[in-house]
RONU-359244 format. One record per atom (N, C-alpha, C): x, z, y. Coordinates in steps of 0.1 Angstrom, whole numbers, plus 2048, in hexadecimal, padded with zeros to 3 digits. Layout:
BEGIN
XZY...
END
This chain:
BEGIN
C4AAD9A36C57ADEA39C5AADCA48C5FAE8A4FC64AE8A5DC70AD9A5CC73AD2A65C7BAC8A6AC87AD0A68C96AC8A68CA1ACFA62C9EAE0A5BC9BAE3A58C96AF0A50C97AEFA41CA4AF0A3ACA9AEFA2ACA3AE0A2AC9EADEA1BC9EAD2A18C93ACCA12C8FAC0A0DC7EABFA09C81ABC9FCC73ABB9F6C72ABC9E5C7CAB29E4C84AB69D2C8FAB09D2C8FAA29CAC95A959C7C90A8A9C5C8FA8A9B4C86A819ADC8AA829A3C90A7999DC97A79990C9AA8498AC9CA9298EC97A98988C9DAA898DCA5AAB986CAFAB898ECBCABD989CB6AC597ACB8AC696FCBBACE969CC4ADF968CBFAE7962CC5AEF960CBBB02963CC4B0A95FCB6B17961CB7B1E968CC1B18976CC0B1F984CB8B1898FCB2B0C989CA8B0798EC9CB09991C95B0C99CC88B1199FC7CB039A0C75B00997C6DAF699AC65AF399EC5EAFE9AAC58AFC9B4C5CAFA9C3C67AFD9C0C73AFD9CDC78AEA9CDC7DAE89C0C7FAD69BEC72AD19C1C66AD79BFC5AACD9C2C56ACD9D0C56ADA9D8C50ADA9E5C5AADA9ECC6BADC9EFC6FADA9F3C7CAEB9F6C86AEE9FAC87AF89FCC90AFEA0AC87B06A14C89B0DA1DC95B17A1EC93B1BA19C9CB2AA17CA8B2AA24CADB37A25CBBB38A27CC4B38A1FCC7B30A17CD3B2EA0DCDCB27A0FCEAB29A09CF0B1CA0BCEFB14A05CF4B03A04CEDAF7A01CF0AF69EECFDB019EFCFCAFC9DFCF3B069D7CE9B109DDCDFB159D3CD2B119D8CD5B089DFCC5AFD9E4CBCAF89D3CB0B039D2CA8B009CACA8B059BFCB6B0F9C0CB6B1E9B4CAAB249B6CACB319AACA1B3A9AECACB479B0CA2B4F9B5CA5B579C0CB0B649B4CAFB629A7CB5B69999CC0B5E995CC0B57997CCBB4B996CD7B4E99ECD0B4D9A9CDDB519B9CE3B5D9B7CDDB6C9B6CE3B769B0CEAB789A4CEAB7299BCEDB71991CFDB6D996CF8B6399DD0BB5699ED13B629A9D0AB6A9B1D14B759BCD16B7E9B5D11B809ABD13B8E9A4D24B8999BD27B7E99BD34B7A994D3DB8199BD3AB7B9ABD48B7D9B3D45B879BED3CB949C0D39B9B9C6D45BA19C8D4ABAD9D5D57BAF9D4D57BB99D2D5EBC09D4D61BD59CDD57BD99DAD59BD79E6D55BE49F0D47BE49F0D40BEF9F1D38BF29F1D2EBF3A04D27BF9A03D1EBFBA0FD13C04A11D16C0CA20D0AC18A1ED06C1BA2ACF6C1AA2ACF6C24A35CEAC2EA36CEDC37A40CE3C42A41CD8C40A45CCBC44A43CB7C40A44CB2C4AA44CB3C54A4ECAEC5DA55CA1C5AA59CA4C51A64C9BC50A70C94C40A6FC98C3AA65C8CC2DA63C99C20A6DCA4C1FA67CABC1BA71CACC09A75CA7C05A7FCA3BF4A7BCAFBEDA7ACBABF2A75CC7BE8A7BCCEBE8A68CC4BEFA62CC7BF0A54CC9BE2A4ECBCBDCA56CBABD1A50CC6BC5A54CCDBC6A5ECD9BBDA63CE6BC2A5ACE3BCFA55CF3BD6A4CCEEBCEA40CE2BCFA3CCE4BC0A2CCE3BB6A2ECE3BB1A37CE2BA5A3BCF3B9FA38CF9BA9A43D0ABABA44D13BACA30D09BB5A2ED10BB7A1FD09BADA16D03BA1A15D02B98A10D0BB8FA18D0EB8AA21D1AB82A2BD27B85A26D2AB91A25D34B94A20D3AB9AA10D2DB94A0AD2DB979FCD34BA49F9D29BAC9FFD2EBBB9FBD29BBF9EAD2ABCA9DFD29BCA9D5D19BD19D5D18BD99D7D0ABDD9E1D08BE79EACFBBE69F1CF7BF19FDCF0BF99F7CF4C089FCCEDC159F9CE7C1AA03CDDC1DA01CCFC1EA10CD2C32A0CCD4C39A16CD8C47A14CCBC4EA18CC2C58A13CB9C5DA1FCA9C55A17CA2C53A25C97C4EA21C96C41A1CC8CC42A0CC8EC34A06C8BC26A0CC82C28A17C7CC1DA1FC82C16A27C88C0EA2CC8AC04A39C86BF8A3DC8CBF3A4AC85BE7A4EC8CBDBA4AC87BD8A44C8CBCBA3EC8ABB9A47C88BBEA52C84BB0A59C92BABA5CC99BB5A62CACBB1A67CAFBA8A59CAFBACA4CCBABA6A42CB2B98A3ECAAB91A44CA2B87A45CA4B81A39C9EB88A30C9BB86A22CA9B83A17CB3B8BA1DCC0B85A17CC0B98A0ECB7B9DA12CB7BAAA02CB5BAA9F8CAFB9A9F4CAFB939E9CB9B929E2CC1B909E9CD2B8A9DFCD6B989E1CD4BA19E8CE1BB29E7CDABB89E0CE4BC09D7CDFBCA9CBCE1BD69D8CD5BDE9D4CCFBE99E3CCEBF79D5CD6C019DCCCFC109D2CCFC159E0CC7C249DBCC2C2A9E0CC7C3A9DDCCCC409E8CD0C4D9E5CCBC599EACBFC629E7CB8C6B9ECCC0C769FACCEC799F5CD4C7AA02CE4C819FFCECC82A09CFBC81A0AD01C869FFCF7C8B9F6D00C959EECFEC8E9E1CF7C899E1CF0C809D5CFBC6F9D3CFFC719E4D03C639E4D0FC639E3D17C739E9D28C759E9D2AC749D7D1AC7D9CFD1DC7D9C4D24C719BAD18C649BFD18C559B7D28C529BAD2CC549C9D38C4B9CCD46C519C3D43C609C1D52C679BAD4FC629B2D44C609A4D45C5C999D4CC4F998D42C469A0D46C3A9A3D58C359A6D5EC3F9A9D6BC419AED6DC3A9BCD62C399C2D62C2D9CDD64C3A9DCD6EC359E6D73C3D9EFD69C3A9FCD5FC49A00D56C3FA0CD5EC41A18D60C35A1ED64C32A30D5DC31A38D5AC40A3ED4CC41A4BD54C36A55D49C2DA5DD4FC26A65D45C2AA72D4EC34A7CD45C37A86D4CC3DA95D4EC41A9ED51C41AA6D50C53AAAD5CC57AA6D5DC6DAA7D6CC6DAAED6EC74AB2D7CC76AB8D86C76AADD86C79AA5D92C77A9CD92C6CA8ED8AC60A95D88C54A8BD97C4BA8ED96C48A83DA4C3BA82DA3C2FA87DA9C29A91DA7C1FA92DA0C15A8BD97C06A89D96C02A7DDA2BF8A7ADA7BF1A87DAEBE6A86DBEBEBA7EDC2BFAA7DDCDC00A77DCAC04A6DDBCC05A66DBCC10A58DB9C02A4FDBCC05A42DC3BFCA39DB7C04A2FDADBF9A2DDA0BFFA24DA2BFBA13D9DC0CA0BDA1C079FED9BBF99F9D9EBF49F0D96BE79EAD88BE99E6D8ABFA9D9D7DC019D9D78C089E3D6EC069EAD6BC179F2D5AC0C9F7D53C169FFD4AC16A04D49C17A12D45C0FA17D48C11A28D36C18A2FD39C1DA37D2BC26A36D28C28A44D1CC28A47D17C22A53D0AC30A58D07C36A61D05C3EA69CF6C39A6DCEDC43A76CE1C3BA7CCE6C36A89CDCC2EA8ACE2C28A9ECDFC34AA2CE7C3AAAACE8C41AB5CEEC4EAB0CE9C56AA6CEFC65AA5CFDC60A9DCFEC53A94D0AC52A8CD0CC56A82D14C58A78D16C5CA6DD0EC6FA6FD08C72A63D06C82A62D14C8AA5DD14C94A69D19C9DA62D1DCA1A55D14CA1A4BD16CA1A3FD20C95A39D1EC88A3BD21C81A38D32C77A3CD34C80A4AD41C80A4FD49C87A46D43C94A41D4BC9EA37D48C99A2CD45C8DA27D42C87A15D4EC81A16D52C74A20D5DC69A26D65C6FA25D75C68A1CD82C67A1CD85C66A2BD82C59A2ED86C58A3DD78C56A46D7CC51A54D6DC4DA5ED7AC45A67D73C37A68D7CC31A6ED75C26A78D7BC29A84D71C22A95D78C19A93D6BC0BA9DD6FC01AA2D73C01AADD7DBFCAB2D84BFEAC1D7EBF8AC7D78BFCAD4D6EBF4AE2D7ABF8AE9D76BF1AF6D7BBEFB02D71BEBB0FD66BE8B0ED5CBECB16D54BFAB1DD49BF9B22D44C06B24D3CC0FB1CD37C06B17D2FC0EB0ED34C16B01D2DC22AFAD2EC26AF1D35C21AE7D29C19AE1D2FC15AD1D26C07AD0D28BFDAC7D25BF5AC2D16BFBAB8D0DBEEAB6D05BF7AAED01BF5AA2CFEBFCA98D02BFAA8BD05BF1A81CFEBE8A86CF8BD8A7ED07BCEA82D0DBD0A8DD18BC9A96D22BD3A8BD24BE0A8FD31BE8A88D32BE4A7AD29BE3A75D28BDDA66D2EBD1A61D29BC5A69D31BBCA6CD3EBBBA6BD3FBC2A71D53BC4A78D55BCAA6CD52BD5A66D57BDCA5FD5FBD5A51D53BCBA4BD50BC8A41D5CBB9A43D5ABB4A4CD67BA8A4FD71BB1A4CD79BB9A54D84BC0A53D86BC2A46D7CBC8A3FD83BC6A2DD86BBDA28D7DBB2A2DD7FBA3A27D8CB9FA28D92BA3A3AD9EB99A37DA6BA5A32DA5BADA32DB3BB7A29DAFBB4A1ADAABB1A14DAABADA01DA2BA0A01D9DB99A03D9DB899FEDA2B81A05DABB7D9FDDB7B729FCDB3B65A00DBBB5FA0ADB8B53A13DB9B4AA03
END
């Protein structure tokens, strides 16, 4: 085991119980976890997020093979989103969400129309979060509890198509030079901003 790197095999007596992994208590366990699922297994942890997962949902568009996919589940595990919908091509890079797509329930939606389909049934409202002349501020729009916040490729942004799926499309305010923030960052922001508008201090 790496020096401060999680923790070493665990002493015995060993803990009891069947979220226990007992190769993880014997050799020790690395992971990025937090300390109270040190030596779960990896169906144990999901199991216990799947309790308190919250309503909002997460999406973004996979056109072009986008590397910053992997930082948006990263984000929607941080922020215990309910899950991420990969829009577009089924494949991405998974090195950003540094193995935290383990714990997010991930679907897959062959493309906008398939996906506007899931979210009406679903009753879930999607909120393009992207940067067009007529987007809403984020720090003034008041996001439903249900809805889907939905995420663009770096650089072209939300598609066309998919601006016209969105109830709303709502920008993050900059004040710098540059354009726009980039996806993996907007996500971030986006996904806090729900947090503090519906979970209660």
């Amino acid at each position: 085991m790496a020096e401060g790197i999680g923790v070493g095999p665990h002493p015995r007596p060993w803990p009891t119980g069947h979220q226990f992994d007992e190769t993880l208590l014997a050799e020790g366990d690395t992971r990025n976890v937090l300390d109270e699922y040190r030596y779960w297994t990896v169906e144990a942890i999901v199991a216990d997020l799947d309790r308190r997962r919250h309503p909002f949902h997460v999406a973004v568009e996979n056109w072009q093979h986008d590397f910053n996919i992997g930082t948006v589940v990263r984000n929607a595990n941080a922020f215990m989103a309910n899950r991420v919908h990969i829009v577009g091509k089924k494949r991405w890079n998974k090195r950003g969400a540094m193995v935290t797509d383990r714990y997010v329930h991930i679907d897959h939606h062959s493309d906008v129309e398939a996906f506007a389909q899931w979210a009406e049934a679903d009753g879930l409202a999607l909120i393009g979060i992207d940067i067009i002349s007529d987007a809403l501020p984020i720090e003034r729009f008041e996001f439903p509890e249900r809805c889907c916040l939905v995420f663009g490729q770096e650089g072209p942004g939300l598609s066309p198509e998919m601006q016209a799926a969105c109830s709303y499309v709502v920008k993050i305010t900059q004040y710098g030079s540059t354009r726009s923030v980039n996806v993996g960052v907007a996500s971030g922001i986006a996904m806090y901003q729900w947090t503090i508008q519906h979970i209660a201090e």
